[in-house]
C-alpha positions in Angstrom: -23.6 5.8 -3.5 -20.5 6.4 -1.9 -20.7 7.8 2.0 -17.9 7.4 4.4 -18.6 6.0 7.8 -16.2 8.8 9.5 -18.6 12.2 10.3 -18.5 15.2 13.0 -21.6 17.4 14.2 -22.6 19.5 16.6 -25.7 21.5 17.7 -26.5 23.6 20.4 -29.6 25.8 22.2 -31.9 27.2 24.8 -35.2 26.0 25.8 -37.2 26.4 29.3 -34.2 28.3 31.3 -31.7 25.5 30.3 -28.8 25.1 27.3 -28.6 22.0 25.4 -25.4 21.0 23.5 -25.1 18.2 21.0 -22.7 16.0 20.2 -21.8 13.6 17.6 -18.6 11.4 16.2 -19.2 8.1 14.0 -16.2 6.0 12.9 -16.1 2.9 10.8 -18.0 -0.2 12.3 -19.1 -3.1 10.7 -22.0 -2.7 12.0 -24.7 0.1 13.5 -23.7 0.8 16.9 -24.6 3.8 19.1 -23.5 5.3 22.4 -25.1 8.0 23.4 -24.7 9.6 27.1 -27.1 12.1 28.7 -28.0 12.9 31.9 -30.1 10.2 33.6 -33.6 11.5 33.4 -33.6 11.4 30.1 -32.9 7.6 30.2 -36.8 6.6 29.4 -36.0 8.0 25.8 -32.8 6.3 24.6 -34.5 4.1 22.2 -36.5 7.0 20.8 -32.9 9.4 20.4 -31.1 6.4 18.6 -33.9 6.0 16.4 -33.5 9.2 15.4 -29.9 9.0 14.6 -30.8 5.1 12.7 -32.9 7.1 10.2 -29.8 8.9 9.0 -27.0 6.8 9.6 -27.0 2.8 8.8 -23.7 2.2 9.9 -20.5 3.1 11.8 -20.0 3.4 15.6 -21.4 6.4 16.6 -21.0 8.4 19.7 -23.1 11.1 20.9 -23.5 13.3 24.2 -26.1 15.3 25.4 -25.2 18.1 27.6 -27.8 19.7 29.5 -26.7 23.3 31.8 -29.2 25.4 34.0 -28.8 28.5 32.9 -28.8 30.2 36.6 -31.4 27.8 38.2 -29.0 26.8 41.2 -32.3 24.8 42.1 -31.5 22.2 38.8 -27.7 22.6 39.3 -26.0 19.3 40.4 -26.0 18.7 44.6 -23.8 16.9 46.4 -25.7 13.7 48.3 -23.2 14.3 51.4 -25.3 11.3 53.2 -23.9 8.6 50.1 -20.3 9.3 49.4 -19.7 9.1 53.2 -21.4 5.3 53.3 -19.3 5.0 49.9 -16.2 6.3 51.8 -16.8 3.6 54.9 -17.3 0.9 52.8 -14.4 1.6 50.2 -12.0 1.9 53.8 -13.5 -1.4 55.0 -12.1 -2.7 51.7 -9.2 -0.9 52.0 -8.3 -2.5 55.4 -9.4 -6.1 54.6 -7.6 -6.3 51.6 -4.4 -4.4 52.9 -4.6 -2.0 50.0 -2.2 1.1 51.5 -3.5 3.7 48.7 -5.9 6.2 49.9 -9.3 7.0 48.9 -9.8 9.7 46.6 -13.1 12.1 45.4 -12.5 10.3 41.9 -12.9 7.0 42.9 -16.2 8.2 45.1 -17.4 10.0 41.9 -17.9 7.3 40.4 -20.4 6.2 42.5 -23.3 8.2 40.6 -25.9 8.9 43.4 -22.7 11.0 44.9 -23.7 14.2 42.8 -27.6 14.6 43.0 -28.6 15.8 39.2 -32.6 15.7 40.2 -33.0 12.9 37.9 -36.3 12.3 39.4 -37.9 14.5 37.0 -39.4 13.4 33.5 -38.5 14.8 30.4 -41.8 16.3 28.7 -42.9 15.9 24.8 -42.2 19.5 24.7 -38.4 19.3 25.5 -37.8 16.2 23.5 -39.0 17.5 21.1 -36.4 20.2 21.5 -33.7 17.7 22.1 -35.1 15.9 18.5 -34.7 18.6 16.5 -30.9 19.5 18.1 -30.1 16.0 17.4 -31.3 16.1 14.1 -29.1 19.6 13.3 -26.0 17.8 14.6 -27.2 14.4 12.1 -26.9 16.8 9.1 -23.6 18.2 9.8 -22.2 14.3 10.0 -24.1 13.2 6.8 -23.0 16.0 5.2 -19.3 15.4 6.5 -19.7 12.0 5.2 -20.8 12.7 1.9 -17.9 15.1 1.5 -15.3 12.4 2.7 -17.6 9.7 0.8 -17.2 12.2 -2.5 -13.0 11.7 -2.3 -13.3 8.2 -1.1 -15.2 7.6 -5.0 -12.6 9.3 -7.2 -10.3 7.0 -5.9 -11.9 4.4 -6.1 -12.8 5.1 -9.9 -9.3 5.8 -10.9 -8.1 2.0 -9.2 -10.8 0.4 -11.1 -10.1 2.0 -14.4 -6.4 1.2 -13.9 -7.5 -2.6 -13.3 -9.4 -2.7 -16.0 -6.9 -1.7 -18.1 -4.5 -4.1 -16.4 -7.0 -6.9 -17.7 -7.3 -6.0 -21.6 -3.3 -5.7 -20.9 -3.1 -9.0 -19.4 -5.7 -11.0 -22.2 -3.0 -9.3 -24.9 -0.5 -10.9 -23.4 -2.1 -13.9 -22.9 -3.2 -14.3 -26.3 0.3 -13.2 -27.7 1.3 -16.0 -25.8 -0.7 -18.8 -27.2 1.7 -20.3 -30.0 4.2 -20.6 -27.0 1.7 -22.2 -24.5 0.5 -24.1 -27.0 4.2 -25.6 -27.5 4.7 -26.0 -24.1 1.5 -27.8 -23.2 2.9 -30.1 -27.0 5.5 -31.4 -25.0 3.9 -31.6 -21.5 1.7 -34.3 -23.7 4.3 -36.4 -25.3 6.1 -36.5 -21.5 2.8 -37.7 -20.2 2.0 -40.3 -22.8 5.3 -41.5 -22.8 5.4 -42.0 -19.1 4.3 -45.8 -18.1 3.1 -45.0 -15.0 0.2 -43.4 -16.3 -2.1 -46.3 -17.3 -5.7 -44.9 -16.0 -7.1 -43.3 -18.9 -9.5 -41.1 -17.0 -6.5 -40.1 -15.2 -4.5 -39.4 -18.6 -7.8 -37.3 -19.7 -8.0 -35.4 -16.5 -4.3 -34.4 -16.8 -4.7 -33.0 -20.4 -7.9 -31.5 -19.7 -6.0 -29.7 -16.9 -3.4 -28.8 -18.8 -4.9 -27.2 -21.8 -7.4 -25.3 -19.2 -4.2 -22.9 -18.7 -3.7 -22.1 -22.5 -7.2 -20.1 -21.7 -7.9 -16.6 -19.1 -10.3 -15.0 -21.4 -13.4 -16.2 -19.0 -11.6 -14.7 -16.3 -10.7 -11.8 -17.6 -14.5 -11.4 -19.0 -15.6 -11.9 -15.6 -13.1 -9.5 -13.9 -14.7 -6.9 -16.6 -18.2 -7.9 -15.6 -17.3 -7.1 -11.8 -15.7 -3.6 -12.7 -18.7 -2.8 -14.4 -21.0 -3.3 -11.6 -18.3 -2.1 -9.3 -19.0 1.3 -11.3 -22.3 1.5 -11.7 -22.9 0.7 -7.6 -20.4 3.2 -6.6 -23.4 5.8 -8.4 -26.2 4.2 -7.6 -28.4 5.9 -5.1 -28.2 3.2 -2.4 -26.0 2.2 -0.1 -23.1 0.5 -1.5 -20.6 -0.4 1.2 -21.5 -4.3 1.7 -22.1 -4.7 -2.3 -18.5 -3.4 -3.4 -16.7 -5.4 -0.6 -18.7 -8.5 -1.9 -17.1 -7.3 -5.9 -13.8 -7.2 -4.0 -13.6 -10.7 -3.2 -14.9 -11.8 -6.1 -12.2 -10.0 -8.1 -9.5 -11.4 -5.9 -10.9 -14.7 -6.7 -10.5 -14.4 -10.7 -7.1 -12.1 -10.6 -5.9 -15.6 -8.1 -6.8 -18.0 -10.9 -5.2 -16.3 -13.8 -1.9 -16.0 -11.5 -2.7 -19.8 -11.0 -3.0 -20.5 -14.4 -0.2 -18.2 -15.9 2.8 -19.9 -18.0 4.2 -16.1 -18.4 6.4 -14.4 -15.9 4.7 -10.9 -17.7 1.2 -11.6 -16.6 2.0 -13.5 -13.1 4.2 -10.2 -12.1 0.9 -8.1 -13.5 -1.7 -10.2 -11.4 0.3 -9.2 -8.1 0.3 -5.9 -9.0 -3.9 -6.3 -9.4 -4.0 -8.0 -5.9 -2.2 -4.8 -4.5 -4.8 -2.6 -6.3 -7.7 -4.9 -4.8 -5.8 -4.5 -0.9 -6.3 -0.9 -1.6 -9.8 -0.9 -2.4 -10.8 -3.6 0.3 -8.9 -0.9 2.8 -10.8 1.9 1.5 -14.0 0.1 2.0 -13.9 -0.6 5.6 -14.8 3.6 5.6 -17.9 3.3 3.6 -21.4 2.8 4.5 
């Protein structure tokens, strides 16, 4: 299964006087990781709201925002805590002085302080309006899986049209390579006579190894036949019904590794020039990757 990591939600609604507004953005990530910012009392249930988003999303960076009005309660509206930006003030201007700073001291440096603006975070958040909040966050969830899915849907036809160029590259490639063969076979004729014929030589393990060597670049066909044998799993992953992010970049590099040997072991200027052109397929697909859960 194909989903992309890059998703957009949003939910929003009433509940006890108050609107709630939901917000969500995830990106790619290598791994899960979640910031989520709402107003302080709610802090006692951060581990149960990114459990919440875990269950739908396995990976990405994901940042969400919880926005909570009064909806004409002047009594839950923010307050200014007069008494704590003045000792804020005094003490930033002692700073100021010591240090020789000249700048002055502004209400966004003192907003920063976040007992400035009094939000009643003394109150608790009850099971009733969590709940509430669950379900908004769960709306907003939907909307990004279902963004991903769409993205994740594109993502796959491209992927399946690389593959089946690659694959098609290979058969090309073990033509060639067979086609080939008399010629290589020449070559590696001659490469033999110039190494029996050279005195130097007089380790016959090291004469073996040499022809062995040799005669191990007349043959691609087990790379090829493994390059096959990753396309096909490539395929059947891409439309399986897990995850398949991590499994397909693992593929990846194991395709790199067999398109690198045949280039290694090429004697044709035809198939070297056609394993660069399957390393520049495989870039692709490794780039389109890092987008996919």
């Amino acid at each position: 299964m194909i989903i992309s990591m890059t998703g957009y939600g949003k939910a929003e609604g009433d509940f006890g006087g108050r609107n709630y507004s939901i917000e969500l953005r995830s990106v790619n990530n290598r791994f899960c990781e979640i910031s989520f910012k709402y107003p302080r009392y709610m802090s006692s249930r951060d581990f149960q709201l990114k459990d919440i988003v875990k269950k739908k999303i396995s990976r990405g960076k994901i940042n969400a925002s919880l926005m909570v009005k009064a909806d004409g309660d002047m009594e839950n509206m923010a307050k200014v805590n007069t008494d704590a930006a003045k000792y804020y003030y005094s003490m930033l201007d002692e700073l100021r002085k010591a240090t020789g700073i000249q700048s002055e001291i502004g209400l966004d440096q003192l907003l920063k302080f976040s007992d400035v603006m009094d939000t009643n975070d003394a109150e608790e958040v009850s099971n009733e309006e969590f709940d509430f909040i669950a379900s908004l966050l769960n709306k907003a969830l939907d909307d990004v899986v279902a963004m991903k899915l769409k993205e994740g849907s594109h993502i796959r036809e491209d992927l399946l049209k690389r593959i089946e160029f690659i694959g098609k590259e290979t058969g090309r490639i073990l033509e060639i390579s067979e086609k080939n063969k008399p010629e290589a076979k020449e070559k590696l004729a001659k490469k033999v006579e110039t190494i029996m014929g050279d005195k130097t030589i007089i380790d016959e393990k090291r004469l073996e190894m040499e022809l062995v060597l040799l005669s191990d670049k007349l043959d691609i066909s087990e790379e090829c036949t493994r390059l096959d044998s990753h396309l096909k799993y490539f395929g059947e992953y891409i439309d399986s019904e897990e995850l398949a992010g991590r499994r397909l970049v693992f593929l990846v590099q194991e395709m790199n590794r067999e398109v690198n040997t045949i280039a290694s072991k090429s004697m044709s200027a035809e198939i070297s020039q056609s394993a660069s052109v399957l390393k520049e397929e495989l870039e692709k697909i490794r780039e389109q990757l890092q987008n996919v859960e």
